[in-house]
Steps between C-alpha positions, in 0.01 A plus 500: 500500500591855436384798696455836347394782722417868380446786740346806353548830593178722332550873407437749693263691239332220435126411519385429853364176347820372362620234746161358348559546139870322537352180699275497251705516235696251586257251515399669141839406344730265767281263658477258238817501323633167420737334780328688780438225778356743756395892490407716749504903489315736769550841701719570727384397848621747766649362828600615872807270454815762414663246314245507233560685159182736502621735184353318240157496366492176284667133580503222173655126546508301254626108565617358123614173435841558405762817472449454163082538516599825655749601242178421215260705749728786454527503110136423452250745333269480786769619732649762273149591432430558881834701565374776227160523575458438862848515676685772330161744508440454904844368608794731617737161607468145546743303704540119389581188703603151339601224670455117482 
C-alpha cells in the first residue's frame, strides 16, 4: 500500500464556501481514479490538543495500491483536470505526505 496525504491551505480571498467546493471537488475528479484502494477527504476538525495542526482548512488521503498507482494518479487527466479547475482557483499551498 501507498499513502498519499494532501493538506490544503485555501486563500484568503476566497469564497467563504470554499473548503466545500474543494471536498467536493475532489470527490468530483479523485475519488475514483484507478488504483485508489481507499479515499477519504473532509474539513479540518479543530482540537484543544496543542499538538494538532489547526492551519489548514482541507485534509485528502488517498491509500493506492502501489507507488506506482500514485505516480499514474498524478499524470492522469482527472487529476490534472482537478489541479486547474478546483485546486489552483481556491488553493494558496498544499503540503504532500507519501509514505508506504
Amino acid at each position: 500500500m501507498f499513502s498519499h496525504v494532501v493538506i490544503f491551505w485555501i486563500k484568503p480571498d476566497a469564497a467563504a464556501d470554499a473548503a466545500d467546493q474543494l471536498v467536493a471537488g475532489c470527490h468530483q475528479y479523485l475519488k475514483d481514479l484507478p488504483g485508489v484502494l481507499n479515499f477519504h477527504v473532509g474539513r479540518m476538525i479543530p482540537s484543544h490538543r496543542p499538538v494538532v495542526d489547526q492551519s489548514y482548512q482541507v485534509g485528502l488521503n488517498v491509500v493506492f495500491t502501489d507507488k506506482a498507482a500514485e505516480e499514474a494518479y498524478q499524470i492522469h487527466p482527472a487529476h490534472l483536470e482537478f489541479v486547474e479547475k478546483v485546486f489552483k482557483p481556491l488553493c494558496e499551498r498544499a503540503t504532500i505526505f507519501d509514505f508506504a
